[in-house]
Rosetta silent file (secondary structure, phi, psi, omega in degrees, C-alpha in Angstrom):
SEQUENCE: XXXXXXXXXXXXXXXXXXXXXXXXXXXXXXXXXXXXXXXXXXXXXXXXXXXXXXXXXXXXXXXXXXXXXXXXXXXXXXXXXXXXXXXXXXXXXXXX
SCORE:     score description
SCORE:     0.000 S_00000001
   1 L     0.000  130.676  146.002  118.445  182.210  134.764 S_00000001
   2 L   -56.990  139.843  174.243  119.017  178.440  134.429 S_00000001
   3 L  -134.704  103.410 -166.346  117.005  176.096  132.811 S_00000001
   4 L  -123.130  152.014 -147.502  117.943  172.832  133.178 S_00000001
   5 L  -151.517  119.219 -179.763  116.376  169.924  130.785 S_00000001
   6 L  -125.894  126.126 -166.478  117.420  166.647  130.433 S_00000001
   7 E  -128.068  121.727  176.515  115.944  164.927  127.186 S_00000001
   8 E  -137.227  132.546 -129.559  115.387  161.619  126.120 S_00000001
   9 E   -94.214  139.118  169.841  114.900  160.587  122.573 S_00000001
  10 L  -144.414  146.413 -173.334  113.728  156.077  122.635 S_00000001
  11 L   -81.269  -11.559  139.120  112.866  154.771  119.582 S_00000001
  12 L  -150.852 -143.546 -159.709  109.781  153.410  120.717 S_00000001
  13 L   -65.314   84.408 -152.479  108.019  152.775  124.157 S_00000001
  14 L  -131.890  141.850 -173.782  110.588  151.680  125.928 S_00000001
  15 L   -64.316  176.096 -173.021  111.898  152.236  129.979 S_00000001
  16 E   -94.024  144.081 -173.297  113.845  155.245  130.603 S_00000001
  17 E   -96.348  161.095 -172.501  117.533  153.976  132.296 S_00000001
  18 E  -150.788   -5.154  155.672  117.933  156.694  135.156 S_00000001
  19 E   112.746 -175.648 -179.854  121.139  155.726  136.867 S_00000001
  20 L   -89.682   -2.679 -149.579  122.337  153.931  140.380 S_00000001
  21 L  -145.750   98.843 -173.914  121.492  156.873  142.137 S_00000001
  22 H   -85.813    4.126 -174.614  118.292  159.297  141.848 S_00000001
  23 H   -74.882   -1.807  170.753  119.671  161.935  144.087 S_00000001
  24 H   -73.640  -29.265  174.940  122.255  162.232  140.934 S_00000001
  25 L   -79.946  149.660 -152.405  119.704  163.795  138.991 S_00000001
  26 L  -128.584  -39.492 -166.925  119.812  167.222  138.382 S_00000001
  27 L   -77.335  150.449 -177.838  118.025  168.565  135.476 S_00000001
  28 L   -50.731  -61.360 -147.721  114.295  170.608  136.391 S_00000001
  29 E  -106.779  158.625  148.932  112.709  169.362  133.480 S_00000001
  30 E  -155.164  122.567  166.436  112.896  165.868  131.826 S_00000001
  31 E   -97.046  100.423 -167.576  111.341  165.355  128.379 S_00000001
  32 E   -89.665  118.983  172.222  110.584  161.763  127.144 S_00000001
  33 E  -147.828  141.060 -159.491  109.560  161.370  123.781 S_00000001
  34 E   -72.141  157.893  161.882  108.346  157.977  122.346 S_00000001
  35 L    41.393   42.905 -169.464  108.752  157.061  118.523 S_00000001
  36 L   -67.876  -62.514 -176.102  111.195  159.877  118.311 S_00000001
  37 L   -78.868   50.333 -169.443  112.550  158.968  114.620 S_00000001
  38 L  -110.215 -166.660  170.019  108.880  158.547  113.231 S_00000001
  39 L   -99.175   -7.256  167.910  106.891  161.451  111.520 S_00000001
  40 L   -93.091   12.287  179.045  104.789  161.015  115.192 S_00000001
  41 L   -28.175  156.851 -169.170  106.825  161.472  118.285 S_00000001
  42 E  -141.847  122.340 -175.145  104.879  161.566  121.469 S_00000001
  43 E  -111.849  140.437 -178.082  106.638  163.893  124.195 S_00000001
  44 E  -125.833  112.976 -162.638  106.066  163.555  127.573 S_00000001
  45 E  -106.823  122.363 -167.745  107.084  166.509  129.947 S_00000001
  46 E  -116.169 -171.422  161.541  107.867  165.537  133.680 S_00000001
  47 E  -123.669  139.397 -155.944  109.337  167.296  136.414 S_00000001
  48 H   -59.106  -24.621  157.785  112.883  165.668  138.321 S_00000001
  49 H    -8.550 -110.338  157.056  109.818  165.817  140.805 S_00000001
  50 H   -21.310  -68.220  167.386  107.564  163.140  138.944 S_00000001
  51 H   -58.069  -13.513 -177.367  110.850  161.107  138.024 S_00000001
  52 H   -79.217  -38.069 -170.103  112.118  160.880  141.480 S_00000001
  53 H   -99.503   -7.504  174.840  108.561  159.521  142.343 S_00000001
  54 L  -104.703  -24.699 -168.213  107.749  157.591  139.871 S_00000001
  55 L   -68.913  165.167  164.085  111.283  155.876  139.246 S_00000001
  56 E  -130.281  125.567 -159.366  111.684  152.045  139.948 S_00000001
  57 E  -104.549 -176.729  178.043  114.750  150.276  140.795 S_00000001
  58 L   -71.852  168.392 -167.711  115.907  146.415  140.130 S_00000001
  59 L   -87.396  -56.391  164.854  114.749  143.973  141.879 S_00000001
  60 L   -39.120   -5.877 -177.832  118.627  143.673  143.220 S_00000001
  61 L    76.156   21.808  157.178  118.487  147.050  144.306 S_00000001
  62 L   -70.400 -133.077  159.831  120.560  148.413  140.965 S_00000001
  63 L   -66.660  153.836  137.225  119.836  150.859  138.830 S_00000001
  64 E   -23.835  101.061  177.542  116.805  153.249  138.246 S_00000001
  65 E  -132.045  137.321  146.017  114.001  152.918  135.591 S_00000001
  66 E   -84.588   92.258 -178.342  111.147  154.898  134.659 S_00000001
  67 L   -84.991 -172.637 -154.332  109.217  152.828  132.949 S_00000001
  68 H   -37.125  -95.338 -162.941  106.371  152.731  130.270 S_00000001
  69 H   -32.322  -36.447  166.604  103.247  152.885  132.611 S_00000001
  70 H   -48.840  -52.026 -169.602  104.970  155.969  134.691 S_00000001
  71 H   -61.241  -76.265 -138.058  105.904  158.167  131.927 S_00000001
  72 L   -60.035   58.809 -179.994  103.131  157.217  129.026 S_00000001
  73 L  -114.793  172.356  172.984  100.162  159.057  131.317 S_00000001
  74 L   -79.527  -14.552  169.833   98.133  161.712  130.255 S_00000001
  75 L   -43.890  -57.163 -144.965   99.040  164.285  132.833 S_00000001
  76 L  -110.615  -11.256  177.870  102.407  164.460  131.078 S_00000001
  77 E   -71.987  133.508  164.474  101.721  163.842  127.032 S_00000001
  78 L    51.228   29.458 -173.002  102.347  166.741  125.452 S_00000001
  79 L   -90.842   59.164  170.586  101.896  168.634  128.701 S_00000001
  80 L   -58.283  -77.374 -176.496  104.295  171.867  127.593 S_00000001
  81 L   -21.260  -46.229  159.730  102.264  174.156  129.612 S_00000001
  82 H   -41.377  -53.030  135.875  103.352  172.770  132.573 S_00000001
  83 H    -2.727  -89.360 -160.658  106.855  174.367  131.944 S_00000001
  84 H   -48.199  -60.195  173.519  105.717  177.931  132.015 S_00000001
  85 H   -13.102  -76.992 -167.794  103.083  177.144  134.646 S_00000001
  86 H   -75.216  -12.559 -175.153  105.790  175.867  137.266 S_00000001
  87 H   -84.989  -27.652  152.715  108.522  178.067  136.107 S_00000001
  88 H   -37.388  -36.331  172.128  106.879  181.231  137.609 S_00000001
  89 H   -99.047  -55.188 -144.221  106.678  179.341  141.417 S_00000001
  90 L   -98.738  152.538 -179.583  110.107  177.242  141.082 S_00000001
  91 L   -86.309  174.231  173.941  113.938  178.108  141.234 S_00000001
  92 L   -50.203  -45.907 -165.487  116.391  176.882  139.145 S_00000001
  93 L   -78.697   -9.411  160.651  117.188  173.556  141.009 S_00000001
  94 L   121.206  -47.611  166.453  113.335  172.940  140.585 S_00000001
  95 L   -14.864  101.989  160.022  112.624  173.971  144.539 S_00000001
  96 L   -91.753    0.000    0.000  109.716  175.775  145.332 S_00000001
């Protein structure tokens, strides 16, 4: 079984950079977590779902951001449970 997890540590609240392209993204899971070298990190657990849908591009039509207000919701802090939850209907590539 595959698990694929793409994780990203920012030192505080800050956007996520997500590339020129989102059909480049690949990993299932994506874990954002906020004040990651503090004794408080704040993890946010999405699905390439939720980043796909959520992303924002440049105003030039550049790169990809998730930013703050997407991520930092309550749905997704500290939402581990989601994980099992979804891994039981979805394949590897995320597909249900």
């Amino acid at each position: 079984m595959f698990f694929g997890v793409q994780s990203k540590a920012l030192s505080k609240r800050n956007a996520v950079p997500l590339g020129k392209s989102l059909d480049a993204l690949r990993s299932a899971w994506w874990i954002i977590t906020i004040n990651a070298h503090s004794d408080h990190p704040t993890c946010f657990v999405m699905t390439l779902q939720d980043v796909q849908r959520l992303a924002s591009q440049d105003a030039n039509g550049g790169a990809y951001w998730l930013n703050p207000p997407a991520y930092d919701r309550d749905e997704f802090r500290e939402a581990w449970g989601r994980i099992g939850t979804v891994l039981t209907t979805t394949d590897a590539s995320g597909t249900r």
